[in-house]
C-alpha positions in Angstrom: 127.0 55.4 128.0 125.1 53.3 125.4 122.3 54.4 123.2 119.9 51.8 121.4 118.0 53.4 118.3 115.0 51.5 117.6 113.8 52.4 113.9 110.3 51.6 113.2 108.8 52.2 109.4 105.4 51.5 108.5 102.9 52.4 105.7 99.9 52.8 107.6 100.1 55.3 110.8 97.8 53.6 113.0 99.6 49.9 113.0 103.1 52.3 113.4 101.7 53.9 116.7 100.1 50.8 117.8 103.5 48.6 117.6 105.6 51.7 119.3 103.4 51.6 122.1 103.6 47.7 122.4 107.8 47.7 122.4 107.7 50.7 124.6 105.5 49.2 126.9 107.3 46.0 126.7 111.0 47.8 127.7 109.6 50.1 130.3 106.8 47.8 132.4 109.3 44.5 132.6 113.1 45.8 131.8 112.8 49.2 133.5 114.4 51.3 130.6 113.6 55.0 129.7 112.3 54.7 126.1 111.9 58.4 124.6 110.6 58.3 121.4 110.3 60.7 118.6 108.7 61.1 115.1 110.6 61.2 112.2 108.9 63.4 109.1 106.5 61.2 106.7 108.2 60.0 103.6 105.8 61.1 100.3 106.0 59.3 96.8 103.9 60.4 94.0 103.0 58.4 91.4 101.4 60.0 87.9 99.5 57.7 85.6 98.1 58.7 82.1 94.7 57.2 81.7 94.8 56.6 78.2 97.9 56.1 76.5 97.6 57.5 72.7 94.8 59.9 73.6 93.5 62.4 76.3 96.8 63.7 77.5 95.3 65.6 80.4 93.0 62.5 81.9 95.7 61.5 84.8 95.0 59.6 87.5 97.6 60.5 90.8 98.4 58.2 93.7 100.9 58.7 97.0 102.7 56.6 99.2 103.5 57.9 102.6 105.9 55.7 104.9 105.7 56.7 108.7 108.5 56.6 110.8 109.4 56.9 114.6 112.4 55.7 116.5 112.8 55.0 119.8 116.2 55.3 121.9 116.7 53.7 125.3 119.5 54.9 127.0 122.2 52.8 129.2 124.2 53.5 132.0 126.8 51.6 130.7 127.6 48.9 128.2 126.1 46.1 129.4 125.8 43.1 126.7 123.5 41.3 128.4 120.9 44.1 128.5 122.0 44.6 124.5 121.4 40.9 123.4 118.1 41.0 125.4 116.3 44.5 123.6 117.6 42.3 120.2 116.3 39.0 120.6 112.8 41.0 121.7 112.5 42.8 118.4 114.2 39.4 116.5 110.9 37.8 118.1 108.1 40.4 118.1 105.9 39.8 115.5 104.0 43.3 114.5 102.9 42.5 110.6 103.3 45.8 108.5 106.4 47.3 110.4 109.3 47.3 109.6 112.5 47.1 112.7 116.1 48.5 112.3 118.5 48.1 115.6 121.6 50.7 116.1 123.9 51.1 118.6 125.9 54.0 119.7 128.7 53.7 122.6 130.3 56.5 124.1 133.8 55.0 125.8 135.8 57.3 128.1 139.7 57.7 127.5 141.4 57.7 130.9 144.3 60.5 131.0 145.7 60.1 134.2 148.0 56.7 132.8 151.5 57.0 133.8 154.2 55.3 131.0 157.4 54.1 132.5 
């Protein structure tokens, strides 16, 4: 059994769900696949500026950065390469500005006990 990990990271949430929805609609409509997808927790960065920097110690000014995240897995019977170089050269070629892709793979390979040595 194969799994594919598709790791999508994004600063804004909206273009996130938006490009999620396009590759899963992409891989279910034409390839057939079951895409499950779940959300990963929202990376938070804060950032602390001093407004003035002699005076006024207590005048701070405070920004965040939040980075989204989802992944989707699409699970194979078996593993197929052709299927493999096909889900690849899709995200290698989708173009969804403001997101970030990451590919993993994951095999399972079964050991056959029942071999006889002579």
């Amino acid at each position: 059994m194969t799994k594919i990990y598709i790791k999508l990271k994004s600063f804004e949430s909206n273009q996130l769900k938006k490009s999620s929805l396009y590759i899963k609609n992409i891989l279910t409509l034409i390839f057939h696949f079951n895409v499950s997808e779940v959300s990963l927790p929202v990376k938070r960065r804060f950032i602390t500026i001093m407004k003035s920097p002699h005076k006024y110690k207590k005048a701070r000014e405070q920004y965040q950065q939040l980075v989204y995240k989802k992944l989707l897995i699409i699970e194979l019977n078996e593993k197929n390469q052709y299927f493999m170089n096909i889900i690849s050269n899709i995200c290698k070629n989708i173009h969804l500005p403001g997101v970030e892709i990451e590919l993993f793979y994951k095999y399972k390979t079964e050991i056959n006990l029942n071999l006889k040595l002579n």
